[in-house]
N, C-alpha and C positions, 0 to 999 in steps of 0.2 A: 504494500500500500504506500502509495507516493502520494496524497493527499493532506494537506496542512491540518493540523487541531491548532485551534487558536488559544492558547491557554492565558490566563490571566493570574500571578500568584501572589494569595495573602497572608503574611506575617508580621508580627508588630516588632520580630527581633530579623537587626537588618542581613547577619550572618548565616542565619536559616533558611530567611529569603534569597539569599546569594549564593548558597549552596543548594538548593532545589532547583531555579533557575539554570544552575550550569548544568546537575545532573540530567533538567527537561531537555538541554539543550545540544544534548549528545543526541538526541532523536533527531532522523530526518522529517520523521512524521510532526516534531510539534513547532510549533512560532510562539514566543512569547510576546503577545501583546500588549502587557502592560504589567505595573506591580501594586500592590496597596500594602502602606503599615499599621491601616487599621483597618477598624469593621465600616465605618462613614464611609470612608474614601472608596473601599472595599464595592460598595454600593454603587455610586457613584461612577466610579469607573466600570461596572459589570453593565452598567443602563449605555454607557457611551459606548466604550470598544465592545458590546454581545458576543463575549467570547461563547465558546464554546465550551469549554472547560473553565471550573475555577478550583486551583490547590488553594487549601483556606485552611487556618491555624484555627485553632480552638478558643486556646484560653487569651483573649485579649483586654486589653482594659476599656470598659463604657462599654460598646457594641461588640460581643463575643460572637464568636466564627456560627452558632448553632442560630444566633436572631439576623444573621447577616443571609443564611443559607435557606429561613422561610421566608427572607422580604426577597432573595431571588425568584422566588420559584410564582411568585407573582408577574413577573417578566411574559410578555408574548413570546417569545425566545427563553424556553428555561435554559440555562447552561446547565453540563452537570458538574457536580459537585462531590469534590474529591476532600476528605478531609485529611491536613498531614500535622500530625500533633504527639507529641511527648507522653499523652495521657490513654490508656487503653480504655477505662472504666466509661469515655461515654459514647465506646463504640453502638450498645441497642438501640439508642438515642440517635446516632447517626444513620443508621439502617430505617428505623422511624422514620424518617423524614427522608426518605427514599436517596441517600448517599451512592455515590456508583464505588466510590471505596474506601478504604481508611486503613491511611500507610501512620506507621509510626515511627518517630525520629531515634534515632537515627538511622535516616533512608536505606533499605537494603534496592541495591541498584537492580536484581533480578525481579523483585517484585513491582519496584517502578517502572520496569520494563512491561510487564505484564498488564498493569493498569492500561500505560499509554494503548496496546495492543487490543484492551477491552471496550474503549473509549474509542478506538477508530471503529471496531467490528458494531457499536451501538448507532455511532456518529452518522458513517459513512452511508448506509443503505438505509438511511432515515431519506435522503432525499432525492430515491426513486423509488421507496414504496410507502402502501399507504397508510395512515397512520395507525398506530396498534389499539385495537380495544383490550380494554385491562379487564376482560373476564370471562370466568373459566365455565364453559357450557356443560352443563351435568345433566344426564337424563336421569330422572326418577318417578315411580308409578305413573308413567308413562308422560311425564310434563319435561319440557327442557329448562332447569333453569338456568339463567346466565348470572351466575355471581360474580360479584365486585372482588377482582381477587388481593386487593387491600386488603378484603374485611375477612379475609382467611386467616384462623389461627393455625390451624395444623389436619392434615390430614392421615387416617388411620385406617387400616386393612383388619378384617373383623370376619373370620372364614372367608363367607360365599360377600359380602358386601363391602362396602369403602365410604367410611365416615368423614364427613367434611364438615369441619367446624369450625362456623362464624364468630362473629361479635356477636352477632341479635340470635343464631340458630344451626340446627343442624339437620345435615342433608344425608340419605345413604343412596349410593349407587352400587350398582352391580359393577362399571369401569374397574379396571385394575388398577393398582398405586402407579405402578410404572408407566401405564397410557396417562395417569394425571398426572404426575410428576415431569414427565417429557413433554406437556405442555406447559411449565413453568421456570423451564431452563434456563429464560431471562429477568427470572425476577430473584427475590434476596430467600429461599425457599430452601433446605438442606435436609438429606436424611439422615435421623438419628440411631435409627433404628430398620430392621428388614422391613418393620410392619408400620413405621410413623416418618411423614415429612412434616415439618415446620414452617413456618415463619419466622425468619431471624427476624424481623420486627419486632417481636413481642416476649422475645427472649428479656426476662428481668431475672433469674438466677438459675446457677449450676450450683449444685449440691455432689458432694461426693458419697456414692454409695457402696458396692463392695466389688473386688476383684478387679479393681480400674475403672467400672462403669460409673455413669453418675447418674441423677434426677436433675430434670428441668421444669422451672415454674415458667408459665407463661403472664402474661399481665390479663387480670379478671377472672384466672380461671384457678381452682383451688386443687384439680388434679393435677398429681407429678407428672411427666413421660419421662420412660428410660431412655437413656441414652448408652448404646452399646459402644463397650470399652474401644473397641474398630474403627470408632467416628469420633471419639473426643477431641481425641487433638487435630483434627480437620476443623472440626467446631468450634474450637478456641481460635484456631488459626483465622476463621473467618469472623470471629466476634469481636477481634483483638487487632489483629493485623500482623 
């Protein structure tokens, strides 16, 4: 891919920014257009230059990278938004508010690589095809429903059917995990288990339970799901960075 991402990057420390900047700037795929060392400017500048991308630091002072990344996403042009910050704990918060990734300082150059690489595969074929509906068609006694797959907390395999559970409700189809799971390849969605996929959205704690596995709470809901000891450290890796 020989195609420019227009990236715009923000930090309130100028050696962080200077050092991200150069690492961006080993891509042939990215152009840096422009930099902010706060969350205002941050603003400001994302409404002028519409990058396409914005690397955005977390912890700043007055306007913090997470109030700087919902008054983006008001933009007719959302960029997306890459959070790069020292602090792992507000990676669910970042996935909440629909983050494309969350690197942490100090940059590993194979995973920046990867990002840029994810960001062009999302970028690129945005603009010749049409835009994406965000929901997942379930047939049940005999009705299609098309769910908002925001409002997906986690989906579960239960013998002969497949439990899909919302904020407001829950759905059972006969579909297999892996036919609904392979339609959500592009969203923030991980298996934990053979028989449960998630929402990294709604991930609020891992518990350790025995033999390496652990329990996962989600946000409203008061039952654990296992997390099999084969996916934890995949799951931390995508919780954390």
């Amino acid at each position: 891919m020989s195609e420019i991402i227009r990236a715009l990057v923000v930090d309130d420390e100028r050696y962080a920014r200077e050092e991200l900047i150069y690492l961006l700037e080993q891509s042939d795929q990215v152009k840096i257009v422009g930099e902010a060392d706060s969350g205002e400017t941050a603003i400001v500048k994302a409404i002028q230059l519409q990058p396409d991308v914005v690397f955005l630091d977390i912890e700043m002072p007055k306007v913090d990278g997470m109030v700087v990344a919902k008054s983006l996403s008001a933009m007719k042009k959302i960029p997306f938004i890459v959070f790069a910050t020292a602090y792992p704990q507000f990676a669910a918060e970042a996935f909440r508010i629909h983050a494309t990734d969350y690197l942490l300082k100090p940059y590993d150059e194979e995973q920046l690589r990867q990002t840029i690489e994810r960001i062009a595969t999302l970028l690129l074929p945005a603009e010749t095809t049409l835009p994406r509906i965000n929901r997942l068609p379930v047939e049940t006694e005999g009705e299609i429903h098309y769910i908002p797959i925001d409002d997906i907390l986690y989906i579960h395999r239960e013998e002969k059917w497949t439990k899909i559970v919302t904020r407001t409700r829950e759905y059972e189809a006969r579909t297999t995990l892996k036919e609904l799971e392979s339609k959500l390849t592009s969203f923030s969605f991980f298996r934990i288990h053979k028989s449960i996929v998630v929402n990294l959205a709604y991930i609020v704690r891992l518990t350790p339970w025995f033999n390496g596995a652990y329990q996962l709470e989600l946000l409203d809901r008061t039952e654990p799901l296992p997390v099999s000891r084969n996916y934890v450290k995949e799951l931390r890796h995508r919780l954390e960075g």
